[in-house]
C-alpha positions, 0 to 999 in steps of 0.5 A: 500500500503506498500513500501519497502527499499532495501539497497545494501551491501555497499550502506550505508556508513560504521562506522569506529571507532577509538575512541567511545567517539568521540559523545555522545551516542545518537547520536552514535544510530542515526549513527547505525540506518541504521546497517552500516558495523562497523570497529574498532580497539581493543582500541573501541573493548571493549566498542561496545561489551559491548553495543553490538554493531555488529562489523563487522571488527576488524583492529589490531596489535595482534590477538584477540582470542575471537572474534564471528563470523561472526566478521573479523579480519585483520592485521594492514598494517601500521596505523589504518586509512591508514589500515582501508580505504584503505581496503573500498576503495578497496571494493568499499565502496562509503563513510565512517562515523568516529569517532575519537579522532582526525582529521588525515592527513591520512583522509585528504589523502583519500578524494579524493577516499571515501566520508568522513564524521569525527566525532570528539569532537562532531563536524561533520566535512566534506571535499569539495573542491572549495567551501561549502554552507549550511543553517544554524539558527543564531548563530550556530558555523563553524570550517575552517582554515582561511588560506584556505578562498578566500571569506565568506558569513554570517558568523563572525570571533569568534576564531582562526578557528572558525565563527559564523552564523550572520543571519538564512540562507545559509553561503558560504565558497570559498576556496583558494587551490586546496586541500580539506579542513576540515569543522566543525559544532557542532552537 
C-alpha cells in the first residue's frame, strides 16, 4: 500500500529571507525540506545561489540582470518586509517562515493577516495573542517582554526578557494587551 502527499501551491508556508545567517545551516535544510516558495532580497541573493538554493522571488531596489528563470523579480514598494508580505498576503499565502537579522515592527504589523513564524539569532520566535502554552524539558530558555505578562506558569525570571523552564512540562504565558506579542525559544 503506498500513500501519497499532495501539497497545494501555497499550502506550505513560504521562506522569506532577509538575512541567511539568521540559523545555522542545518537547520536552514530542515526549513527547505518541504521546497517552500523562497523570497529574498539581493543582500541573501548571493549566498542561496551559491548553495543553490531555488529562489523563487527576488524583492529589490535595482534590477538584477542575471537572474534564471523561472526566478521573479519585483520592485521594492517601500521596505523589504512591508514589500515582501504584503505581496503573500495578497496571494493568499496562509503563513510565512523568516529569517532575519532582526525582529521588525513591520512583522509585528502583519500578524494579524499571515501566520508568522521569525527566525532570528537562532531563536524561533512566534506571535499569539491572549495567551501561549507549550511543553517544554527543564531548563530550556523563553524570550517575552515582561511588560506584556498578566500571569506565568513554570517558568523563572533569568534576564531582562528572558525565563527559564523550572520543571519538564507545559509553561503558560497570559498576556496583558490586546496586541500580539513576540515569543522566543532557542532552537
Amino acid at each position: 500500500m503506498s500513500s501519497h502527499h499532495i501539497v497545494r501551491e501555497n499550502q506550505e508556508p513560504a521562506l522569506l529571507i532577509q538575512d541567511f545567517r539568521a540559523l545555522e545551516k542545518d537547520l536552514l535544510n530542515q526549513v527547505l525540506e518541504w521546497s517552500p516558495t523562497i523570497i529574498t532580497n539581493t543582500y541573501s541573493l548571493d549566498f542561496l545561489l551559491s548553495e543553490e538554493i531555488k529562489v523563487d522571488i527576488v524583492f529589490s531596489g535595482v534590477p538584477i540582470p542575471f537572474l534564471q528563470e523561472p526566478t521573479s523579480f519585483f520592485s521594492l514598494e517601500g521596505s523589504f518586509f512591508e514589500t515582501a508580505i504584503s505581496y503573500l498576503v495578497s496571494k493568499s499565502y496562509p503563513a510565512v517562515n523568516i529569517l532575519c537579522s532582526e525582529i521588525d515592527d513591520t512583522i509585528i504589523k502583519y500578524a494579524e493577516d499571515i501566520n508568522v513564524v521569525a527566525f532570528c539569532d537562532n531563536r524561533r520566535y512566534v506571535f499569539v495573542k491572549e495567551q501561549y502554552e507549550k511543553w517544554k524539558p527543564k531548563g530550556e530558555k523563553i524570550f517575552v517582554d515582561p511588560k506584556v505578562l498578566k500571569s506565568q506558569v513554570g517558568l523563572r525570571p533569568v534576564g531582562e526578557q528572558s525565563f527559564e523552564m523550572e520543571e519538564d512540562g507545559f509553561f503558560r504565558l497570559i498576556f496583558n494587551t490586546e496586541t500580539f506579542v513576540c515569543i522566543g525559544e532557542e532552537v
